[in-house]
C-alpha positions in Angstrom: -21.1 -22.4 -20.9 -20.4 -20.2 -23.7 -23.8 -18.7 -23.8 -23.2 -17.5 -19.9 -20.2 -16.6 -21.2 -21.3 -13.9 -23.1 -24.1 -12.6 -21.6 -21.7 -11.8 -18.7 -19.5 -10.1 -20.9 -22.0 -8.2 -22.5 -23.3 -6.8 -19.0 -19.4 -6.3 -18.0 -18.8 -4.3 -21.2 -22.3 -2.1 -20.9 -20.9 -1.4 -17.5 -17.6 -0.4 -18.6 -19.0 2.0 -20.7 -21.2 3.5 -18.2 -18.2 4.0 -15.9 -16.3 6.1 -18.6 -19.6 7.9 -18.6 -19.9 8.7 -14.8 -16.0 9.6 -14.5 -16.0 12.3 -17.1 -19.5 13.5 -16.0 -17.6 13.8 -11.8 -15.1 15.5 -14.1 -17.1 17.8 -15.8 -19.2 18.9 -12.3 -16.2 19.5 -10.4 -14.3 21.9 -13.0 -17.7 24.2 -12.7 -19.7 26.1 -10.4 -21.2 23.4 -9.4 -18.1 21.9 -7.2 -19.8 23.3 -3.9 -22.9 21.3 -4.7 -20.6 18.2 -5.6 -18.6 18.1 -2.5 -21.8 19.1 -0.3 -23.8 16.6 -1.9 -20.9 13.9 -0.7 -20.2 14.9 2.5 -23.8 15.0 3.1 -24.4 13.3 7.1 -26.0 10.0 7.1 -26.9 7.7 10.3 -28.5 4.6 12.0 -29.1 4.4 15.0 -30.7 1.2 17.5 -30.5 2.8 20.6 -26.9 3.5 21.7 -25.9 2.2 18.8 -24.8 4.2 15.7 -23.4 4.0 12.6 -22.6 7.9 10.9 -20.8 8.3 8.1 -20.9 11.2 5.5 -22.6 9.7 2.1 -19.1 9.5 0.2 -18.1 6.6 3.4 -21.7 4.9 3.2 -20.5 4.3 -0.7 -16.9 3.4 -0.3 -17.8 1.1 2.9 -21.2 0.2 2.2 -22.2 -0.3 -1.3 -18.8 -1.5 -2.3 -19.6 -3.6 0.6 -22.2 -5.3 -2.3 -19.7 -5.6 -4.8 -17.5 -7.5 -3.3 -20.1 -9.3 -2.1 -20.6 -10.0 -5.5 -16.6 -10.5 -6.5 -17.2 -13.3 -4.1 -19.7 -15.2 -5.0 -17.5 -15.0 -8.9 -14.8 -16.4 -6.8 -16.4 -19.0 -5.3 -18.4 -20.4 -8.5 -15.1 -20.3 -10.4 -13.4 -22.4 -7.3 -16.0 -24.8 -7.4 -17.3 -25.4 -11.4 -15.4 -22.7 -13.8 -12.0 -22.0 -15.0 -10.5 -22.3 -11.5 -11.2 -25.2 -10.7 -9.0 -26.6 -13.8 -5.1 -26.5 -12.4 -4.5 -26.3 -16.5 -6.6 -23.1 -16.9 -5.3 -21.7 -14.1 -1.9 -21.5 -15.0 -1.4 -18.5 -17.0 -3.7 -15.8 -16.2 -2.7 -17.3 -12.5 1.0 -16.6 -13.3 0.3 -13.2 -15.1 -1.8 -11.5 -12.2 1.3 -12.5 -9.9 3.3 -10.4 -12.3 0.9 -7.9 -12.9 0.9 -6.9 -9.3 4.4 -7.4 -8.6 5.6 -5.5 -11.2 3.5 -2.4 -10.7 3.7 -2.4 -6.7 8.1 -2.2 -7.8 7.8 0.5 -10.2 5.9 2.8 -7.6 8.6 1.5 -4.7 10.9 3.2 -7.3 9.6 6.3 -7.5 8.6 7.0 -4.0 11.3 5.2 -1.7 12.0 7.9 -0.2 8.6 9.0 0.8 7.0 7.1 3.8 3.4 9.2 3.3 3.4 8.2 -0.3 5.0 5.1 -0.2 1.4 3.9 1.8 -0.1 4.0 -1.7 1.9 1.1 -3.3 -1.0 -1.2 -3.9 -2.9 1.3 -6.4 -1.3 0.3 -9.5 -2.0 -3.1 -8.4 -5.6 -3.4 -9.5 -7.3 -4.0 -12.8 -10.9 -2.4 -13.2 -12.5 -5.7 -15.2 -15.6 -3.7 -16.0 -13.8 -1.0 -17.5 -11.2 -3.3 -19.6 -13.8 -5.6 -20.8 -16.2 -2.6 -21.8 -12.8 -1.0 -23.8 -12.5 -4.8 -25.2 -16.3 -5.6 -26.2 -15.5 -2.6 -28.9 -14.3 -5.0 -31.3 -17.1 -7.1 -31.2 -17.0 -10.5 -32.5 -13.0 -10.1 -33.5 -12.2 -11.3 -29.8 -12.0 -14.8 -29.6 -13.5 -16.2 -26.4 -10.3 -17.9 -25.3 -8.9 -14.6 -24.9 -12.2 -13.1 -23.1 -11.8 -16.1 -20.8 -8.6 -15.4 -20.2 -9.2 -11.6 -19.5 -11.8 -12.8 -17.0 -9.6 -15.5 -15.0 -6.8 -12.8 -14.9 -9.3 -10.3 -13.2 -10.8 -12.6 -11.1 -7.1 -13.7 -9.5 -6.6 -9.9 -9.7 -9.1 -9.1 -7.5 -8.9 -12.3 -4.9 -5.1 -10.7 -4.9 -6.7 -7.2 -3.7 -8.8 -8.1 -1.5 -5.9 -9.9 0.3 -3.9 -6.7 0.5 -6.8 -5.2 1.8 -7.4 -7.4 4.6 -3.3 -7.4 4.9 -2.5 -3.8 4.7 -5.1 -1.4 4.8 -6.5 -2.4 8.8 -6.6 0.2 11.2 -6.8 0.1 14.7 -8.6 -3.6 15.8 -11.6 -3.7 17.9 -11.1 -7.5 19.9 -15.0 -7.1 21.3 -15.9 -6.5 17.5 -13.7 -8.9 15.7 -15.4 -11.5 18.3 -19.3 -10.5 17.2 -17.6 -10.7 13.4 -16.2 -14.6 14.2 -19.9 -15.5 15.9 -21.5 -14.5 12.4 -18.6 -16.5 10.5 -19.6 -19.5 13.1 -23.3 -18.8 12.0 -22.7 -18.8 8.5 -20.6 -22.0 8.9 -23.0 -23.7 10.5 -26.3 -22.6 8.2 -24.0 -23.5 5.2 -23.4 -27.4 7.1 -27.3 -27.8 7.8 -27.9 -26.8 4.0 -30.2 -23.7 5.0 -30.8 -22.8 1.2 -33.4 -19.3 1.8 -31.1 -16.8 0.9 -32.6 -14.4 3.3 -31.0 -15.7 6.9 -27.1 -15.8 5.2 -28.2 -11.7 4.1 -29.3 -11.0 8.0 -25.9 -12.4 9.8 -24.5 -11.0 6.7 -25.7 -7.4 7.8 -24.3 -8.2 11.4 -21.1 -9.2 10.3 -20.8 -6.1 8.1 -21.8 -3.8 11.2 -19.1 -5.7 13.4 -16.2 -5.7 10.2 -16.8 -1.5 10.1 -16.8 -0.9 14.0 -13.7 -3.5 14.3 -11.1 -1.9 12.1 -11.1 -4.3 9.2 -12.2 -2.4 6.4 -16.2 -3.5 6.0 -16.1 -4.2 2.5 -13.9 -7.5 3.6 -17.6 -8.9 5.2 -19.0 -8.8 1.6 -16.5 -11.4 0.1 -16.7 -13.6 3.5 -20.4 -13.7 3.5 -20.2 -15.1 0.1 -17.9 -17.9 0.5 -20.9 -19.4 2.5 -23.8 -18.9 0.0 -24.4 -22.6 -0.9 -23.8 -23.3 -4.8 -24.1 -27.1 -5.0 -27.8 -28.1 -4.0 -30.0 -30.7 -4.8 -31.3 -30.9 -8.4 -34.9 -29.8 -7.3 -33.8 -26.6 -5.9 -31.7 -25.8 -8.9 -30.9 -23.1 -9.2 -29.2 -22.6 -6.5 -29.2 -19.8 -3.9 -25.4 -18.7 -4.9 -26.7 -18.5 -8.4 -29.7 -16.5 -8.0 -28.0 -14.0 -6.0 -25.4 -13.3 -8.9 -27.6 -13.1 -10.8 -29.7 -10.7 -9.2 -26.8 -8.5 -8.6 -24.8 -8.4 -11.9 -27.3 -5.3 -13.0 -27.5 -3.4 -10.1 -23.8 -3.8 -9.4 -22.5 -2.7 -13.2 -25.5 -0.3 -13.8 -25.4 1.4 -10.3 -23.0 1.0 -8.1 -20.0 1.2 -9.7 -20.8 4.2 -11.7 -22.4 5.6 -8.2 -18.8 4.8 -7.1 -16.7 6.5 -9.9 -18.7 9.2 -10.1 -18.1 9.9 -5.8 -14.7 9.2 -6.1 -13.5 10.6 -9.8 -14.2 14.0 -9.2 -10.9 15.3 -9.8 -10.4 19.3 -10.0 -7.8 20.7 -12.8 -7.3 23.9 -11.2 -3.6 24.2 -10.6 -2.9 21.1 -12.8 0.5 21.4 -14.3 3.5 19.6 -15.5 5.3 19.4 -12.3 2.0 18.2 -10.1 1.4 15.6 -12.8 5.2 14.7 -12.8 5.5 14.3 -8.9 6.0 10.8 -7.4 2.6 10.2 -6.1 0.6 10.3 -9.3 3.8 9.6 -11.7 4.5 5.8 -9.7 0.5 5.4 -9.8 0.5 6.0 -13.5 3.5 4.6 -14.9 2.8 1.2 -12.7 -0.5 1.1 -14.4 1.0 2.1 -17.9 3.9 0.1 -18.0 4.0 -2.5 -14.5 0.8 -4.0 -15.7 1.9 -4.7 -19.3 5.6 -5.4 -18.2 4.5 -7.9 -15.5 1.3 -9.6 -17.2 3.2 -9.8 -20.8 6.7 -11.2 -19.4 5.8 -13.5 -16.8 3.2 -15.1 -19.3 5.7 -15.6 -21.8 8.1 -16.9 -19.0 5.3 -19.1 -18.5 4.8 -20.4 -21.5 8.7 -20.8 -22.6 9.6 -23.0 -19.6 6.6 -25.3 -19.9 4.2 -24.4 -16.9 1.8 -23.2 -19.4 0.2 -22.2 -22.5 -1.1 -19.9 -24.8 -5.1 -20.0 -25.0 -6.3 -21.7 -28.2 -6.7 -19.4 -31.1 -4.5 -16.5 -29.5 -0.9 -15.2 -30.4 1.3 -13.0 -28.5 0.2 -9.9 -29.9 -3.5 -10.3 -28.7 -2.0 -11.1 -25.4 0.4 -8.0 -25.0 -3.2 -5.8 -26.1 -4.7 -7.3 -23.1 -2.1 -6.6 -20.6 -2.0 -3.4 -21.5 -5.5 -2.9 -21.0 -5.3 -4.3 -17.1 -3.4 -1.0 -17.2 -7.4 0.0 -16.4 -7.1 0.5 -13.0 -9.6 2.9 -12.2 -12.2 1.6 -9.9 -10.6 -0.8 -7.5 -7.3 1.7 -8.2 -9.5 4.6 -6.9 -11.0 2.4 -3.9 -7.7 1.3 -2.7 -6.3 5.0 -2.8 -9.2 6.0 -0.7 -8.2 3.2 1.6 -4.6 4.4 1.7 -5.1 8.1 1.5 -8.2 8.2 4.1 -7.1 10.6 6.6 -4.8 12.6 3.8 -5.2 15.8 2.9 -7.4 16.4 -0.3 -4.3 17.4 -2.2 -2.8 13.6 -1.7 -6.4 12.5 -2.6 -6.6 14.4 -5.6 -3.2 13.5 -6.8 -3.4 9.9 -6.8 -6.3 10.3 -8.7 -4.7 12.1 -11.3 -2.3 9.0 -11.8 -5.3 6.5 -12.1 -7.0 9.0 -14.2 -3.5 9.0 -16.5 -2.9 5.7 -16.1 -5.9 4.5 -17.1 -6.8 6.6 -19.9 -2.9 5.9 -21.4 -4.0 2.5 -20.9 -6.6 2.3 -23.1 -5.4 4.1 -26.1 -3.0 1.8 -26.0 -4.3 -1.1 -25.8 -7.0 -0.3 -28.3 -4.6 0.4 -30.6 -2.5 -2.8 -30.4 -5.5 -4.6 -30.4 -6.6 -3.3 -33.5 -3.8 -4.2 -35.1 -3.5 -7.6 -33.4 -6.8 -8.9 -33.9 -8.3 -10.6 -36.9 -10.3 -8.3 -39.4 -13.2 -10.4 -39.3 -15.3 -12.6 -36.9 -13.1 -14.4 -34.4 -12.9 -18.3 -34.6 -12.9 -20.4 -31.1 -10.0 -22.1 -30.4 -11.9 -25.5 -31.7 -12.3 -23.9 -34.9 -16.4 -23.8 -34.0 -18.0 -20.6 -34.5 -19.7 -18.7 -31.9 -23.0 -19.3 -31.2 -25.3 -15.9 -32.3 -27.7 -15.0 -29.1 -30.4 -12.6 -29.6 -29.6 -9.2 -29.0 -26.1 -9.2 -29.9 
C-alpha cells in the first residue's frame, strides 16, 4: 500500500511540475509575436464525420471536451478504487479530508458570491475557486521530499479526490446547456450496456472503451458537458475479478493512463487554456470582481474553509488529526488546495464559453493569482511547519526507500 502510495505521488508531483512548466511557457508565447500563431494554432478546425454525422470543433474544444474527456475518465476510475478498497471505503478515513473539501468549496463559492452579487454575468463563475489542481499541489508538496509524512500525503490525496467527485457534480448540476432527449436516450442505452457487460463480468477492456466512445459522442451532442461520459464509463470498469485474471481490467487501465494523463494531457491542457495576455494588465483589471472573487476564494476560501471546518471537526469529536501531523502542517496544506489552476481553468471555460475573451482572460488572471499566492504561501508555512529531517509514519516506522527516489 505504501509503495503504490508513492509511486503515485511521485508521478503526481513530476506532473505538477510539468504543468508550472507549460503555463508559463502559454505565458511566455502569448506576450510575443508569436500570439497570432498561438491563437491560430487553437482555433485550428478539426472534424469527424460518418456520413451525416459530424462532430467539428476548433482544436482548443477537441482538448477541453475530448482529452479532458480522458482525464476524468481517469479521476473515475481513482474514485471508484478508493470506494471499493482505499481510503474511502473506511468511514474513519473519510471523515476529515471529507469534512474539509465540504468547507473548502463552501467557503470559496461564498467569498466570490461576495464580491460579485451584484453581477449576474459574473456571478456564473462561482464554482472556479472551488477546485483544487491535485497535480499541481502535490508537485509544490513533493519539494520537501521525505519531510512529508505520508499521513499527511494521504490526506492531501483523499481531500482531492472528494474535491473533485464535488466538481464533477457541479458540472453535471450547473454547467448543462440546452438538453438533447433523442441524445440523452442513445447516452442511457450505453449506460444500460455498460450495466449489463459489468453484470455478465465481461473483463476485455476493449468493448467498455467502444460503448465508452458512443456514450461520449451522445454526452457532447446532448448538452451535458462530454467530459461527464469519462467518469460514467469508469464506474463500470470491473475492479474485483477472479484471482487468475488479477490484475484486473480497472487496474490496468489506471495504470496505463497515469503517464499519458500527468505527462500530456494536462500540460496539453494548461498550456491551451493558460495563455493569458498582459497587455493592458493593470491594477484596476486585476482588482475587478471577476478575477479578485476568483483569486481571493482560492487564496483565502480554500484555507479558511479546509483549515476551520477540520479543526471544527476535530474539536467536536467527528474526527481526527492524521497520525504524525499537527495543525500547522495541516493549515500548509489548505493553503496549497488554494492551487486551483487546472480544474479552476476548465470550469471557467465551462462558465465563460460563449463570453467574450475579455471575461475569459480575466478569470484567468484570478486562477493565475490565486494560484501562484497559493503556493508561496503554502511553501512557506510548510517549511516552517514540517520537520527538518526525514518524516516518521504515524506508527513510528520509517518509510520504506524504493529505487529511484
Amino acid at each position: 500500500m505504501i509503495s503504490s502510495i508513492r509511486n503515485f505521488l511521485r508521478l503526481e508531483a513530476a506532473g505538477g511540475l510539468l504543468l508550472i512548466a507549460s503555463a508559463v511557457l502559454a505565458m511566455a508565447v502569448v506576450n510575443t509575436p508569436l500570439r497570432p500563431l498561438y491563437d491560430s494554432l487553437l482555433a485550428t478546425p478539426l472534424e469527424w464525420r460518418f456520413g451525416d454525422f459530424e462532430i467539428a470543433k476548433p482544436l482548443l474544444l477537441w482538448i477541453n471536451d475530448g482529452l479532458m474527456a480522458v482525464f476524468f475518465f481517469m479521476v473515475g476510475l481513482e474514485i471508484k478504487r478508493e470506494v471499493l478498497e482505499g481510503e474511502l471505503s473506511r468511514p474513519s478515513q473519510i471523515a476529515l479530508p471529507g469534512i474539509a473539501a465540504i468547507g473548502g468549496m463552501v467557503v470559496p463559492a461564498s467569498i466570490f458570491w461576495a464580491i460579485n452579487a451584484g453581477d449576474a454575468h459574473a456571478m456564473t463563475g462561482w464554482a472556479i475557486p472551488t477546485a483544487t489542481d491535485i497535480a499541481f499541489a502535490l508537485g509544490m508538496l513533493s519539494l520537501f521530499g521525505d519531510r512529508v509524512p505520508v499521513s499527511l500525503k494521504v490526506f492531501l490525496l483523499t481531500l482531492a479526490i472528494i474535491d473533485d467527485l464535488g466538481a464533477i457534480v457541479i458540472i453535471a448540476l450547473f454547467y448543462t446547456s440546452q438538453i438533447s432527449l433523442a441524445s440523452l436516450a442513445v447516452a442511457a442505452g450505453s449506460l444500460v450496456a455498460l450495466a449489463a457487460m459489468n453484470r455478465r463480468g465481461v473483463l476485455r477492456i476493449s468493448p467498455y472503451l467502444l460503448v465508452g466512445a458512443v456514450l461520449w459522442t451522445s454526452m457532447l451532442k446532448s448538452g451535458v458537458h462530454a467530459t461527464l461520459a469519462g467518469v460514467l464509463l469508469a464506474f463500470f470498469i470491473p475492479l474485483r475479478t477472479p484471482a487468475s485474471e488479477r490484475p484486473a481490467p480497472l487496474t490496468r487501465l489506471e495504470d496505463d493512463l497515469h503517464t499519458p494523463v500527468a505527462f500530456g494531457i494536462l500540460p496539453l491542457f494548461a498550456f491551451a487554456n493558460a495563455g493569458i495576455p498582459f497587455d493592458g494588465m493593470n491594477l484596476a483589471a486585476m482588482t475587478a470582481g471577476l478575477p479578485l472573487g476568483v483569486a481571493l476564494g482560492l487564496f483565502l476560501g480554500k484555507p479558511l474553509g479546509i483549515f476551520g471546518f477540520s479543526w471544527l471537526a476535530v474539536r467536536s469529536g467527528l474526527a481526527r488529526l492524521p497520525d504524525g501531523v499537527g495543525w500547522r502542517a495541516i493549515f500548509g496544506v489548505s493553503i496549497l488546495c488554494g492551487i486551483g489552476f487546472t480544474m479552476s481553468l476548465f470550469i471557467a471555460s465551462l462558465a465563460f464559453e460563449s463570453s467574450s475573451q475579455d471575461i475569459m482572460a480575466a478569470s484567468r488572471i484570478g486562477i493565475v493569482a490565486g494560484t501562484a499566492a497559493s503556493a508561496l504561501l503554502g511553501l512557506l508555512v510548510l517549511k516552517l511547519a514540517l520537520p527538518a529531517g526525514r518524516a516518521e509514519r504515524g506508527t513510528g516506522e520509517r518509510l520504506p526507500i524504493q529505487p529511484g527516489t
